[in-house]
OpenMM code with the backbone's topology and positions (N, CA, C; nanometers):
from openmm import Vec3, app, unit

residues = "UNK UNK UNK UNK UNK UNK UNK UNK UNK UNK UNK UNK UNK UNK UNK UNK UNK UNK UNK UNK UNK UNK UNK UNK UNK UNK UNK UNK UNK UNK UNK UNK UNK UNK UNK UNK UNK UNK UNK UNK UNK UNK UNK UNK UNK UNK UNK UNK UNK UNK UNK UNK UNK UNK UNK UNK UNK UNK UNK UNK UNK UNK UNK UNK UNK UNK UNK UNK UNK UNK UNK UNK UNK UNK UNK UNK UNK UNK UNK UNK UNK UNK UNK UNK UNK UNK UNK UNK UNK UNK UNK UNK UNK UNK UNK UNK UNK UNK UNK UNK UNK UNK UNK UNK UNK UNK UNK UNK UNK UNK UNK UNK UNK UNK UNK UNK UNK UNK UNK UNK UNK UNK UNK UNK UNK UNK UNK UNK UNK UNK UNK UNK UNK UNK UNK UNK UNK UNK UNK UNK UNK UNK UNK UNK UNK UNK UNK UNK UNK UNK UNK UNK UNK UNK UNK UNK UNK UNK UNK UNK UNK UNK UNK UNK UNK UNK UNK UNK UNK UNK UNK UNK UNK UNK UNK UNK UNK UNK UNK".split()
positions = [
    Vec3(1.5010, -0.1403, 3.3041),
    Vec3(1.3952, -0.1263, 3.2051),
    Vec3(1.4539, -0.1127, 3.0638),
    Vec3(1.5712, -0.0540, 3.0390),
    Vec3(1.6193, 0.0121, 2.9633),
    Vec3(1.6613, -0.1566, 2.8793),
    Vec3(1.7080, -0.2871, 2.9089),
    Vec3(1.7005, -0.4182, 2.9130),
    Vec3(1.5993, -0.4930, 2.8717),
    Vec3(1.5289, -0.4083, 2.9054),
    Vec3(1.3789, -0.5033, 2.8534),
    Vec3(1.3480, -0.4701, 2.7465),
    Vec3(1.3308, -0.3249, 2.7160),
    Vec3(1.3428, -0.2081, 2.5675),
    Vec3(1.4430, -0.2872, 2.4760),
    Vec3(1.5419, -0.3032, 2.4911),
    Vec3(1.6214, -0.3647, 2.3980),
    Vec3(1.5683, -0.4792, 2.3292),
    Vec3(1.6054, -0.5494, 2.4658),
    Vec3(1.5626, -0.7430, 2.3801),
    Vec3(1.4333, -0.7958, 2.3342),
    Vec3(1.2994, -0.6421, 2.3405),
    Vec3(1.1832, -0.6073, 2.3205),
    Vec3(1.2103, -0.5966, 2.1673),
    Vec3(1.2636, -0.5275, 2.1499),
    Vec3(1.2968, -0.4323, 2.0390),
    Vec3(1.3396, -0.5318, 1.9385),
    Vec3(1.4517, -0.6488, 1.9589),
    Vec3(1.5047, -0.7623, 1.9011),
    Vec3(1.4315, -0.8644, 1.8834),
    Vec3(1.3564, -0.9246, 1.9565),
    Vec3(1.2012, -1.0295, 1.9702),
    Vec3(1.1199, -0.9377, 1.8536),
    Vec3(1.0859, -0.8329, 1.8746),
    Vec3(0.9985, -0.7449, 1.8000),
    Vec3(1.0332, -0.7835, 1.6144),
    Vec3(1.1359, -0.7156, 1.6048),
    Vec3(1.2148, -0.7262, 1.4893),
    Vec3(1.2029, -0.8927, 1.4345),
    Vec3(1.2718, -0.9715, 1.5232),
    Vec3(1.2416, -1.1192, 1.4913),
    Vec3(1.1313, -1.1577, 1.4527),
    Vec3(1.0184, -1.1541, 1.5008),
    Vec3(0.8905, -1.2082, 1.4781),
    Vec3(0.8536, -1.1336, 1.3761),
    Vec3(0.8405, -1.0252, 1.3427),
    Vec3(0.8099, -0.9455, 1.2403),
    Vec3(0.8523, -0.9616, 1.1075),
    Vec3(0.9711, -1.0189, 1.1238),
    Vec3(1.0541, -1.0959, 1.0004),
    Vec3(0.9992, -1.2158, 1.0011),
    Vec3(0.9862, -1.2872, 1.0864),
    Vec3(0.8943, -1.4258, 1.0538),
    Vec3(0.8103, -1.4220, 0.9845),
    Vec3(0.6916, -1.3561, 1.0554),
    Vec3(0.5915, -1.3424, 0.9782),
    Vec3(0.5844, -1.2938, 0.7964),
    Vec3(0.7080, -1.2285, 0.7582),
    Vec3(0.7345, -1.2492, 0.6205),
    Vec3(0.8168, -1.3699, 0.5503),
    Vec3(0.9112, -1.4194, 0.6285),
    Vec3(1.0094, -1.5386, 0.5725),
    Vec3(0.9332, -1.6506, 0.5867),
    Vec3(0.8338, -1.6387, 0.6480),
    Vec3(0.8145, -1.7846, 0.6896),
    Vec3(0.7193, -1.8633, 0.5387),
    Vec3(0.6394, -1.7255, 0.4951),
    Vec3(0.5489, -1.7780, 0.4259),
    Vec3(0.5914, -1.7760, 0.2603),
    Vec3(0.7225, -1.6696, 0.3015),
    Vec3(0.7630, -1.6420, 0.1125),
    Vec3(0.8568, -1.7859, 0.1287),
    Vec3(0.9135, -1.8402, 0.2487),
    Vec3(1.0532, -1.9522, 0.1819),
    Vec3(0.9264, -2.0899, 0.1594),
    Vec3(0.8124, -2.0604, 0.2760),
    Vec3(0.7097, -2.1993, 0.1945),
    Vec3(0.6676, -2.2033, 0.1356),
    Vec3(0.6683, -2.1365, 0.0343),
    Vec3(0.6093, -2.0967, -0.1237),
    Vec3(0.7199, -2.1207, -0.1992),
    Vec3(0.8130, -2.0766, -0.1857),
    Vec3(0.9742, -2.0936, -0.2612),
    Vec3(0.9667, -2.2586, -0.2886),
    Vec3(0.9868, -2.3050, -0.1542),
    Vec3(1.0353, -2.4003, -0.1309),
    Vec3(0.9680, -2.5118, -0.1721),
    Vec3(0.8283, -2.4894, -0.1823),
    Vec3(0.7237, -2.6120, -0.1545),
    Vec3(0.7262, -2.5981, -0.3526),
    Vec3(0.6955, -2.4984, -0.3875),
    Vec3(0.6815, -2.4669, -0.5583),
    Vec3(0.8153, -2.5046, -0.6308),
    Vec3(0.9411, -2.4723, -0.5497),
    Vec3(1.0737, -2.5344, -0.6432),
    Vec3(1.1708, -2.5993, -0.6145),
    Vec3(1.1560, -2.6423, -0.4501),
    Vec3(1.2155, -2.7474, -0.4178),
    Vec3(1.1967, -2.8177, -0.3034),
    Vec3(1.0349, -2.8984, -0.3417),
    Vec3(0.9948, -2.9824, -0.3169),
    Vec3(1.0458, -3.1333, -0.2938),
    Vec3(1.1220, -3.1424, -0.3571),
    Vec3(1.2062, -3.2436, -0.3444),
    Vec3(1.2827, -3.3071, -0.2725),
    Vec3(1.4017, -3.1462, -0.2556),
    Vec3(1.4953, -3.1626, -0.1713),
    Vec3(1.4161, -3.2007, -0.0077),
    Vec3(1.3368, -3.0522, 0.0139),
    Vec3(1.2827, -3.0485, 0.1500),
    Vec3(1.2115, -3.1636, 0.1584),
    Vec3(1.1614, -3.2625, 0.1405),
    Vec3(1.1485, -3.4410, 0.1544),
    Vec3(1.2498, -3.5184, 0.1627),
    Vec3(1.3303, -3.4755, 0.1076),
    Vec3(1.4716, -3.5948, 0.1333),
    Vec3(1.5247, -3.5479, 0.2368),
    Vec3(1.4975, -3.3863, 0.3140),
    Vec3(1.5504, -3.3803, 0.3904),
    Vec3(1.4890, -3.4169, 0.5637),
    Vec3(1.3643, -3.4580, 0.5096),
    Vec3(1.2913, -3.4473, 0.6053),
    Vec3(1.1751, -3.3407, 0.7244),
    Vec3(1.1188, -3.3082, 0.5910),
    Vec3(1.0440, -3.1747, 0.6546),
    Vec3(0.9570, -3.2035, 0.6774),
    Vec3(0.8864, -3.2761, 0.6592),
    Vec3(0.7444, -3.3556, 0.7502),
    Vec3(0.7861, -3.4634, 0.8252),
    Vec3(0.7912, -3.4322, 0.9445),
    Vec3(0.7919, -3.5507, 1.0701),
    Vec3(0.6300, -3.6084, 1.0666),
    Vec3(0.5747, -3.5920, 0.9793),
    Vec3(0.4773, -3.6929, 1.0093),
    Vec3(0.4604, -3.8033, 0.9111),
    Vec3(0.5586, -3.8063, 0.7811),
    Vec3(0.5711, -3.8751, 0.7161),
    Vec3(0.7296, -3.9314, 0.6791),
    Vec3(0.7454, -4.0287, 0.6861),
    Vec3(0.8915, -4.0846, 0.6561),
    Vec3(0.9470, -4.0542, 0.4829),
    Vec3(1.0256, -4.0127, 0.4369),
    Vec3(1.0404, -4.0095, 0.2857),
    Vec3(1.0536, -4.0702, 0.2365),
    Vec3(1.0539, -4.2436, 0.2966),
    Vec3(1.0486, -4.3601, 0.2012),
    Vec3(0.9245, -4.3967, 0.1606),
    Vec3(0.8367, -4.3446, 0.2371),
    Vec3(0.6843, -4.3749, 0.1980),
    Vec3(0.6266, -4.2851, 0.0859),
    Vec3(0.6952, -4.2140, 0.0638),
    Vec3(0.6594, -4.0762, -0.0883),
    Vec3(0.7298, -4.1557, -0.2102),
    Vec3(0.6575, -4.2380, -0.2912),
    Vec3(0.7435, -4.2947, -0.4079),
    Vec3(0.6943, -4.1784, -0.4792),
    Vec3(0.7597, -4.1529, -0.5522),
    Vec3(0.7687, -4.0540, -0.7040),
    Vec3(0.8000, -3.9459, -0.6842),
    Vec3(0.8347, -3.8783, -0.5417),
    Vec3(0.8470, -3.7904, -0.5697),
    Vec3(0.8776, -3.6610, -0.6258),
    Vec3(0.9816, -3.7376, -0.6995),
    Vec3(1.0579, -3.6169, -0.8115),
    Vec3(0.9376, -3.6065, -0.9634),
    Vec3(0.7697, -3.6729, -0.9438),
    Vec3(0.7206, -3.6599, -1.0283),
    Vec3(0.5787, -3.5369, -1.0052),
    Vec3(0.5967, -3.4729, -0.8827),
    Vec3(0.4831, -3.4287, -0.8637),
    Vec3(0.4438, -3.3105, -0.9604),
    Vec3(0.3346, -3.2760, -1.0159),
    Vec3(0.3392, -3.1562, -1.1311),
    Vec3(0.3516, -3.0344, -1.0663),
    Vec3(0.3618, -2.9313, -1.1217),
    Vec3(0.3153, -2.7710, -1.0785),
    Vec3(0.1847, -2.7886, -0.9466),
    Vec3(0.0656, -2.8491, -1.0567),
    Vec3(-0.0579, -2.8739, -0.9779),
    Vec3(-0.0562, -2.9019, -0.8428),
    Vec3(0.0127, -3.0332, -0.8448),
    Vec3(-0.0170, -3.0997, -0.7218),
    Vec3(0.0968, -3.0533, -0.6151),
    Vec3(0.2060, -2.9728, -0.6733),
    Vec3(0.2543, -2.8892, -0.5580),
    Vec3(0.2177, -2.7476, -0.5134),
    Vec3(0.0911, -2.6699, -0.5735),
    Vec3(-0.0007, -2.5892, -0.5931),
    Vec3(-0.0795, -2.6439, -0.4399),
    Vec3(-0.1228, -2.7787, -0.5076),
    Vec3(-0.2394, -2.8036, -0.3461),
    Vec3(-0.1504, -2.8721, -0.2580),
    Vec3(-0.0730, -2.9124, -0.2667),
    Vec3(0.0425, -2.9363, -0.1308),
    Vec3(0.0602, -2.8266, -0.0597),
    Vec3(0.0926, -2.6931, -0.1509),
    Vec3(0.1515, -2.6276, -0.0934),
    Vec3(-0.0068, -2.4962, 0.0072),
    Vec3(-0.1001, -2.5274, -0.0814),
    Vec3(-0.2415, -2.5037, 0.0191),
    Vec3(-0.2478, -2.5796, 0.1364),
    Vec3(-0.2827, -2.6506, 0.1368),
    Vec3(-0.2377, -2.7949, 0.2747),
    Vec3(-0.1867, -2.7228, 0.4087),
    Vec3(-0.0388, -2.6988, 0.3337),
    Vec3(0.0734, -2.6328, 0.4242),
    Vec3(0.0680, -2.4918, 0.4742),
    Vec3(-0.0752, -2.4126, 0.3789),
    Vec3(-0.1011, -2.2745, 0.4234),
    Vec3(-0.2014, -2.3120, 0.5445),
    Vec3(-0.2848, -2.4154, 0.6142),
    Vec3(-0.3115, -2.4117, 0.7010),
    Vec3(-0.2552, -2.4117, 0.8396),
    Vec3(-0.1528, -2.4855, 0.8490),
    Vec3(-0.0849, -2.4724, 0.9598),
    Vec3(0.0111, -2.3023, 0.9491),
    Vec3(0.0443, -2.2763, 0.9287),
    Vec3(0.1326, -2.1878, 0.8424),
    Vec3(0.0764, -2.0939, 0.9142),
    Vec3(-0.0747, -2.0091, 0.8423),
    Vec3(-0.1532, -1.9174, 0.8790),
    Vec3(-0.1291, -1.9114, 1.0556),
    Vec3(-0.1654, -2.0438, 1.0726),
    Vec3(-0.1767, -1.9842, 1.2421),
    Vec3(-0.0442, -1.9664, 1.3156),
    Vec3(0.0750, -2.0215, 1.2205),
    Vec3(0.1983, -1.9840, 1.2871),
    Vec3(0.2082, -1.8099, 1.2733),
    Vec3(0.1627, -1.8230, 1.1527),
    Vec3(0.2185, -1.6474, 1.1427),
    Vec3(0.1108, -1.5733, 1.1515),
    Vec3(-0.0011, -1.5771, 1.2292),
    Vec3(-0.1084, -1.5470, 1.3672),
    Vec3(-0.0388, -1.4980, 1.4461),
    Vec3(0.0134, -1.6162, 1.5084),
    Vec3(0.0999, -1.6537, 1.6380),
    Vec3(0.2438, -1.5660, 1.6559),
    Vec3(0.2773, -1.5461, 1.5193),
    Vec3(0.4131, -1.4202, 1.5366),
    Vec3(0.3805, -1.2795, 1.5534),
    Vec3(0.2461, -1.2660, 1.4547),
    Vec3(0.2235, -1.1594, 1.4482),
    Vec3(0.2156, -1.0643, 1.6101),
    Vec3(0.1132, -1.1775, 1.6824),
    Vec3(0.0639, -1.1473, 1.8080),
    Vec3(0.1905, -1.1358, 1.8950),
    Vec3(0.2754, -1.2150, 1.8816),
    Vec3(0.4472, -1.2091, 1.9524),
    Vec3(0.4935, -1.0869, 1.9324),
    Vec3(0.4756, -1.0384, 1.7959),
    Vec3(0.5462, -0.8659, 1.7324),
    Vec3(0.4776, -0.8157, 1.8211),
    Vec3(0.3621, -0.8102, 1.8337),
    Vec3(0.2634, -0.6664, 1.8850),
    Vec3(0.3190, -0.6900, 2.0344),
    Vec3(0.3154, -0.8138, 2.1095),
    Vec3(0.3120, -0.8278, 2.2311),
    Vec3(0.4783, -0.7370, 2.2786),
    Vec3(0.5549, -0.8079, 2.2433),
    Vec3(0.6980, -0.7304, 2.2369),
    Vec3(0.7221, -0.6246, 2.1712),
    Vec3(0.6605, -0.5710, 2.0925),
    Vec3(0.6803, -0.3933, 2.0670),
    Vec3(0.5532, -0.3177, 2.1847),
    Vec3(0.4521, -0.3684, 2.2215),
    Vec3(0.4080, -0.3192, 2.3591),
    Vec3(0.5562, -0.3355, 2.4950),
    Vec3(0.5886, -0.4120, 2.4902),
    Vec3(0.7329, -0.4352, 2.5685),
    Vec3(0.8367, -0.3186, 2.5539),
    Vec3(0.8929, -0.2899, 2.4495),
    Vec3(0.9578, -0.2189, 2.3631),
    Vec3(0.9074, -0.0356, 2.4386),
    Vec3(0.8125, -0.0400, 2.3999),
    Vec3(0.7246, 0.0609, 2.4534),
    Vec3(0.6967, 0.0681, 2.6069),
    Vec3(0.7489, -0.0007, 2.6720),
    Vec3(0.7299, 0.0138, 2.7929),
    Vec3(0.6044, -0.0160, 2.9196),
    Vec3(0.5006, -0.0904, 2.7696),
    Vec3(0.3637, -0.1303, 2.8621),
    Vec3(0.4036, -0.3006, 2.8641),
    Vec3(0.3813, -0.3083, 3.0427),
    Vec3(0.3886, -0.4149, 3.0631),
    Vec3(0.2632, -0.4993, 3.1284),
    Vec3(0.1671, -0.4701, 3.1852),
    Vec3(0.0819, -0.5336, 3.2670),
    Vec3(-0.0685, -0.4719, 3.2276),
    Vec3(-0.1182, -0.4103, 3.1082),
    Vec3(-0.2225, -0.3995, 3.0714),
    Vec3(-0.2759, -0.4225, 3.0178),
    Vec3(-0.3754, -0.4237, 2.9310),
    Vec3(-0.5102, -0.4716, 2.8786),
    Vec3(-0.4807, -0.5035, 2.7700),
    Vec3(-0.3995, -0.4629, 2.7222),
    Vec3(-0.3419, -0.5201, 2.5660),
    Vec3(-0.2400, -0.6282, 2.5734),
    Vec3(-0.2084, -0.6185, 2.6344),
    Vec3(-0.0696, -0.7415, 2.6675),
    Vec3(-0.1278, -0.8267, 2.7332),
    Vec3(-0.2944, -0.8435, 2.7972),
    Vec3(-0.3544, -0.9561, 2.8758),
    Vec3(-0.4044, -1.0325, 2.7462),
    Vec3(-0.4500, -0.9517, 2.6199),
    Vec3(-0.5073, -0.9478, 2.5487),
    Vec3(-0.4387, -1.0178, 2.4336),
    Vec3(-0.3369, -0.9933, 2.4145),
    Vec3(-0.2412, -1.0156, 2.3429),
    Vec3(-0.2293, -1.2029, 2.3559),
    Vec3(-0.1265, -1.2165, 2.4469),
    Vec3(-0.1167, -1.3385, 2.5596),
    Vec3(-0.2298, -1.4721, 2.5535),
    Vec3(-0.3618, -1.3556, 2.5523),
    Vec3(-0.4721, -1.4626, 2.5623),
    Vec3(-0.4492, -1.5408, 2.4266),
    Vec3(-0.4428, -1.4390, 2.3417),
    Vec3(-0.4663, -1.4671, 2.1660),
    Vec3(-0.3281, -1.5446, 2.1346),
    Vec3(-0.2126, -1.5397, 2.2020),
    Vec3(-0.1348, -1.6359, 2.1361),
    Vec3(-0.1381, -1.7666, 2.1691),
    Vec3(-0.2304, -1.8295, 2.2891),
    Vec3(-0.2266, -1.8973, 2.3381),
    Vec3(-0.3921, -1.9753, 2.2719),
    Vec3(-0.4712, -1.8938, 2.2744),
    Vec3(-0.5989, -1.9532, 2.1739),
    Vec3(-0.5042, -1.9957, 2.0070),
    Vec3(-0.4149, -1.9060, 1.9791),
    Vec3(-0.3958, -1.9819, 1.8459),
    Vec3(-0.3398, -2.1029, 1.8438),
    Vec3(-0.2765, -2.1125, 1.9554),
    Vec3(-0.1977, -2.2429, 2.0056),
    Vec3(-0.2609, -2.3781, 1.9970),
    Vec3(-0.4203, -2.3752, 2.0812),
    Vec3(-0.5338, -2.4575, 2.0812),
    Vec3(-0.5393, -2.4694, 1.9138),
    Vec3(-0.5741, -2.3428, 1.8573),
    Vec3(-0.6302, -2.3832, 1.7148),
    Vec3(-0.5001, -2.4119, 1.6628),
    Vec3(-0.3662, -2.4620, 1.6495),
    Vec3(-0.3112, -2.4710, 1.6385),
    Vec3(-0.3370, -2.6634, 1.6146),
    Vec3(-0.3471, -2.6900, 1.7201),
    Vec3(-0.3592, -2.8437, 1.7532),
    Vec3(-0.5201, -2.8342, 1.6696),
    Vec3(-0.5997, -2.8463, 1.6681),
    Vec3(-0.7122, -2.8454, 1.5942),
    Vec3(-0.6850, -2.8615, 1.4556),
    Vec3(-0.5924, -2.7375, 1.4067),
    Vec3(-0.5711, -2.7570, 1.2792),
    Vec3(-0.4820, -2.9168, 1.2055),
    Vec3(-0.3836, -2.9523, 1.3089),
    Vec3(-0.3288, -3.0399, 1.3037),
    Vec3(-0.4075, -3.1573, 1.2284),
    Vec3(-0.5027, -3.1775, 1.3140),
    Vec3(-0.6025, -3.2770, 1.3248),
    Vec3(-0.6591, -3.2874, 1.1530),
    Vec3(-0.6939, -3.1905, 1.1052),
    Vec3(-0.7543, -3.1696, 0.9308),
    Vec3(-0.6174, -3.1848, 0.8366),
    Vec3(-0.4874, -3.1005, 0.8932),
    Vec3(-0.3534, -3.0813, 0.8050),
    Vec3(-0.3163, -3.2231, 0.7897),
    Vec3(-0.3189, -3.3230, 0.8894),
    Vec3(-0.2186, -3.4482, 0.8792),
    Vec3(-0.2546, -3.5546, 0.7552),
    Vec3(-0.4126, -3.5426, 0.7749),
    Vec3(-0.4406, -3.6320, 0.6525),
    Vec3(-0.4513, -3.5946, 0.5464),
    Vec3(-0.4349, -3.4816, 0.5251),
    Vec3(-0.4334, -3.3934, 0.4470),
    Vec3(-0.2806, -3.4056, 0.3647),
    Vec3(-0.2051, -3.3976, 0.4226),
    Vec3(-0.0889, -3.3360, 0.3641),
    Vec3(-0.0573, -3.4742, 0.3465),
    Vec3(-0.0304, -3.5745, 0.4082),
    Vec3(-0.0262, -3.6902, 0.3946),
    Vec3(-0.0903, -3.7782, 0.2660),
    Vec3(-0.2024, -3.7753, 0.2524),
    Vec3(-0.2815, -3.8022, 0.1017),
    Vec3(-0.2234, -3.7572, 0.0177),
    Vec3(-0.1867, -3.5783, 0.0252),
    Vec3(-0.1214, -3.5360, -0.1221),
    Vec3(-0.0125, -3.5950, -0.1158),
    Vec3(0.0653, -3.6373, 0.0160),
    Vec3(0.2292, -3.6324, -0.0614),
    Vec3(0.2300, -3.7840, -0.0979),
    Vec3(0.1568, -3.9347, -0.0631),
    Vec3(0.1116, -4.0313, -0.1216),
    Vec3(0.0724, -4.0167, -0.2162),
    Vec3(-0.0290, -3.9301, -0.3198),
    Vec3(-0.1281, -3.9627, -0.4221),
    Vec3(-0.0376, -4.0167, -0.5247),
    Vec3(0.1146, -4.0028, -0.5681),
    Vec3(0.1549, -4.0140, -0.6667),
    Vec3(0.2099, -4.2126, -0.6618),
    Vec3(0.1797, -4.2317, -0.5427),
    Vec3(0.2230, -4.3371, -0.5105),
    Vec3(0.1304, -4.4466, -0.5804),
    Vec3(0.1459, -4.6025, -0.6127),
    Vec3(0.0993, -4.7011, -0.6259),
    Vec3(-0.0178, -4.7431, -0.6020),
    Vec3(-0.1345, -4.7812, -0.6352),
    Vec3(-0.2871, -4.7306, -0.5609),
    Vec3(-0.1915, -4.8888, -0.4556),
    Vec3(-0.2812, -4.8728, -0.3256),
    Vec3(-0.2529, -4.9625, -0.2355),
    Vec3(-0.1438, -4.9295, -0.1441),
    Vec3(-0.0458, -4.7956, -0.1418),
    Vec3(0.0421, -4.7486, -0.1028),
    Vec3(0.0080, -4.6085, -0.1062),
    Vec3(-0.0745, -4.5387, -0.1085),
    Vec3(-0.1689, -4.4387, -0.0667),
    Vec3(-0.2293, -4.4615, 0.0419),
    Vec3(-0.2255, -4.3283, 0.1453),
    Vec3(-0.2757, -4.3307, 0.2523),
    Vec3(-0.2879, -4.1829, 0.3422),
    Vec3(-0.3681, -4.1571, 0.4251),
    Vec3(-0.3712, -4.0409, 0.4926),
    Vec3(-0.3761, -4.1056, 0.6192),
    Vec3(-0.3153, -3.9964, 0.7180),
    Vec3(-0.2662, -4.0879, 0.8465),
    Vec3(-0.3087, -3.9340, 0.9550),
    Vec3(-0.2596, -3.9742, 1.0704),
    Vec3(-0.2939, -3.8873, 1.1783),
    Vec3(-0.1947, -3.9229, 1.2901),
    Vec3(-0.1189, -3.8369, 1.3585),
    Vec3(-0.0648, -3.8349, 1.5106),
    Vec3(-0.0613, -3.7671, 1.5854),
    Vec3(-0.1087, -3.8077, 1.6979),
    Vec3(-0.1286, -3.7341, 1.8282),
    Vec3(0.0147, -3.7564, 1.9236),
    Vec3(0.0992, -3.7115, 1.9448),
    Vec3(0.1735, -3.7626, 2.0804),
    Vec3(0.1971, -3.6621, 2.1549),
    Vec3(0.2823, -3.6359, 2.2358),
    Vec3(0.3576, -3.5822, 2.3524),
    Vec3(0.3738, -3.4570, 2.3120),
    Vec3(0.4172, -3.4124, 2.1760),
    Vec3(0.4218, -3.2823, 2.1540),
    Vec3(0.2769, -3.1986, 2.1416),
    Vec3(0.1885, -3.2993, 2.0552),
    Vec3(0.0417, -3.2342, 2.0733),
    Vec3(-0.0116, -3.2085, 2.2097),
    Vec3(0.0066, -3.2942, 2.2361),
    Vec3(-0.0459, -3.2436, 2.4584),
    Vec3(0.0739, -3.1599, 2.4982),
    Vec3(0.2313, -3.2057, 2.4916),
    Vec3(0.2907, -3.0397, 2.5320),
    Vec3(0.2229, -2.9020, 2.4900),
    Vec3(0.2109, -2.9210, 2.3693),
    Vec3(0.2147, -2.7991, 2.3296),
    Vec3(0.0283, -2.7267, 2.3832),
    Vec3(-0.0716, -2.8176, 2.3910),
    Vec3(-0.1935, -2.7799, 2.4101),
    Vec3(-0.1870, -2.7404, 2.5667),
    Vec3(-0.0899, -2.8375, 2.6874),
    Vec3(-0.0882, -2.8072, 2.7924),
    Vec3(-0.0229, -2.6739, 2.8490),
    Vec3(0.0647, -2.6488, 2.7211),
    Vec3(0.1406, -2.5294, 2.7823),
    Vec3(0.0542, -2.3912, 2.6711),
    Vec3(-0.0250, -2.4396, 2.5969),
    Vec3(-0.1082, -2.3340, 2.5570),
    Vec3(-0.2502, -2.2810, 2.6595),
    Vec3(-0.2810, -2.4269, 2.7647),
    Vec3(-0.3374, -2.4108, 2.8547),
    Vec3(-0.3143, -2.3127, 2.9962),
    Vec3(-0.1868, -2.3377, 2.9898),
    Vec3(-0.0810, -2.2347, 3.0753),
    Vec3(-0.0889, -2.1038, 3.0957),
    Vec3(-0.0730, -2.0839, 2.9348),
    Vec3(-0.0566, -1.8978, 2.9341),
    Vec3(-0.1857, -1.9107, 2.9005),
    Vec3(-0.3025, -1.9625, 2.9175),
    Vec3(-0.4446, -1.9259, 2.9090),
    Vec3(-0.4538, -1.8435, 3.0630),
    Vec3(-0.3916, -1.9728, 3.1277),
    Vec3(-0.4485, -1.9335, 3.2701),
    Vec3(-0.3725, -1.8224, 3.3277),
    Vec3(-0.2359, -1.8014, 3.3310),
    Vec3(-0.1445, -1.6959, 3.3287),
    Vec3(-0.1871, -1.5603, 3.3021),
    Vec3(-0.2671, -1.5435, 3.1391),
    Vec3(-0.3045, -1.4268, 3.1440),
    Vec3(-0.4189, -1.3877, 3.2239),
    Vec3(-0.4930, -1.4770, 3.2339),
    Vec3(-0.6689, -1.4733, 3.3081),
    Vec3(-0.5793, -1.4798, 3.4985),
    Vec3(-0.4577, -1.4681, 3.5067),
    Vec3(-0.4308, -1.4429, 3.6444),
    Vec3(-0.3535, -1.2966, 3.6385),
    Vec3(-0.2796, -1.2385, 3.5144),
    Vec3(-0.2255, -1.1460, 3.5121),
    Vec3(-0.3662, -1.0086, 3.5245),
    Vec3(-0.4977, -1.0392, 3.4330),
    Vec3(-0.6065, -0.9889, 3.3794),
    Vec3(-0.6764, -0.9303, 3.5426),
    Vec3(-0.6478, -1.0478, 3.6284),
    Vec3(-0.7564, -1.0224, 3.7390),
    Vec3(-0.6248, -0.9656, 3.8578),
    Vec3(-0.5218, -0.9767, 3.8232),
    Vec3(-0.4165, -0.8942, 3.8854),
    Vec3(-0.4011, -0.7569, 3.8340),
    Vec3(-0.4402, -0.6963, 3.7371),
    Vec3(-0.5095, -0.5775, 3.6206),
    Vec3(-0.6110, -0.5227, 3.7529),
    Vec3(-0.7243, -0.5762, 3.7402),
    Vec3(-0.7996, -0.5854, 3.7825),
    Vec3(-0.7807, -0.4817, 3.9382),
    Vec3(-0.7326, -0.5437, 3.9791),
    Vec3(-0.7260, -0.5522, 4.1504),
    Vec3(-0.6299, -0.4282, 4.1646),
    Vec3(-0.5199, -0.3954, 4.0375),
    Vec3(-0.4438, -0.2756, 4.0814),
    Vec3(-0.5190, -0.1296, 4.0772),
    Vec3(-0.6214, -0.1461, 3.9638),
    Vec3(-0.6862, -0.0445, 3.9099),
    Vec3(-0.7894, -0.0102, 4.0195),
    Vec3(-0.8649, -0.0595, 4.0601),
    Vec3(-0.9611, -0.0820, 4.1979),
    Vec3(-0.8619, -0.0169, 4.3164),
    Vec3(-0.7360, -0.1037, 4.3479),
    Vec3(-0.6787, -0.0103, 4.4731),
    Vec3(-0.6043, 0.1274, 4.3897),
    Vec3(-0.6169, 0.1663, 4.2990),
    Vec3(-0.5707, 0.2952, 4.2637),
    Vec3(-0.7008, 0.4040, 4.2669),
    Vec3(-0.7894, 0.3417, 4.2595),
    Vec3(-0.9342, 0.4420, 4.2749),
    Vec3(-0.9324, 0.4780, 4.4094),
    Vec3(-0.9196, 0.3859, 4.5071),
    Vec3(-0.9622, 0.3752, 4.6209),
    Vec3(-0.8946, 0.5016, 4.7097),
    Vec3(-0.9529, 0.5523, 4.7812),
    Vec3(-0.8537, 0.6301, 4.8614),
    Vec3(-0.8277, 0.5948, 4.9866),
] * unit.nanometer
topology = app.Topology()
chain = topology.addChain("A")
for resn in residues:
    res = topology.addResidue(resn, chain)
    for name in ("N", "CA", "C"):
        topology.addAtom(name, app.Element.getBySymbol(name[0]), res)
């Protein structure tokens, strides 16, 4: 147990720091070096040869780029937050109750809204990082592949996982009444 407390304790710590780095370096980054992170390839949903100008975008329009990018964002650091709580319940030594069914459920619903959000972010982020482009070389786009269904199927997973841990809850509490 004393094993689980630990690397509880380290997951804990990790995610908890996420949930602050994640959103101060995409603000950093998106507001002052916008640039670089395109040449380096930080949107897999857009190639960086298709962004002409980019070294022209204003304050402004990396202002609403960088809104765009607070949608997906938000539900990542949802999704950590709920990881912190879940693993400092760990940490603490609760493993199989109502908060940790609870927990579980919710990282796995953000997961769904996760892919949902996708769906509004792509053309989205895509339009802004085109607008500076050539009219006729502007465009907003959308992709679905293998990672969107991984990731929705295995958010489907720990749906069902917890709703089997929940009714395994369930069934211990009942034979503990029982005499």
């Amino acid at each position: 147990m004393q094993k689980i407390k630990k690397i509880s304790h380290l997951f804990y710590l990790f995610f908890k720091t996420l949930c602050w780095l994640l959103p101060s370096l995409t603000v950093y980054c998106i507001l002052f070096h916008l640039q670089t992170m395109l040449h380096f390839g930080w949107s897999p949903i857009i190639a960086v040869d298709q962004i002409q100008n980019s070294g022209q975008f204003s304050f402004g329009h990396r202002v609403i780029i960088l809104t765009i990018q607070l949608l997906p964002l938000t539900v990542t650091v949802f999704i950590c937050t709920k990881l912190a709580s879940l693993f400092h319940l760990y940490e603490q030594g609760i493993l199989f109750e109502q908060e940790n069914i609870k927990l579980i459920k919710g990282i796995s619903l953000y997961m769904i809204l996760g892919e949902l959000v996708q769906i509004i972010y792509q053309p989205l982020i895509t339009a802004a990082l085109t607008f500076t482009n050539q009219p006729g070389h502007r465009f907003a786009s959308i992709t679905l592949g293998t990672t969107n269904i991984s990731t929705l199927l295995t958010a489907f997973i720990i749906l069902v996982a917890a709703w089997i841990v929940k009714e395994a809850h369930i069934l211990k509490t009942e034979a503990q009444l029982t005499i």
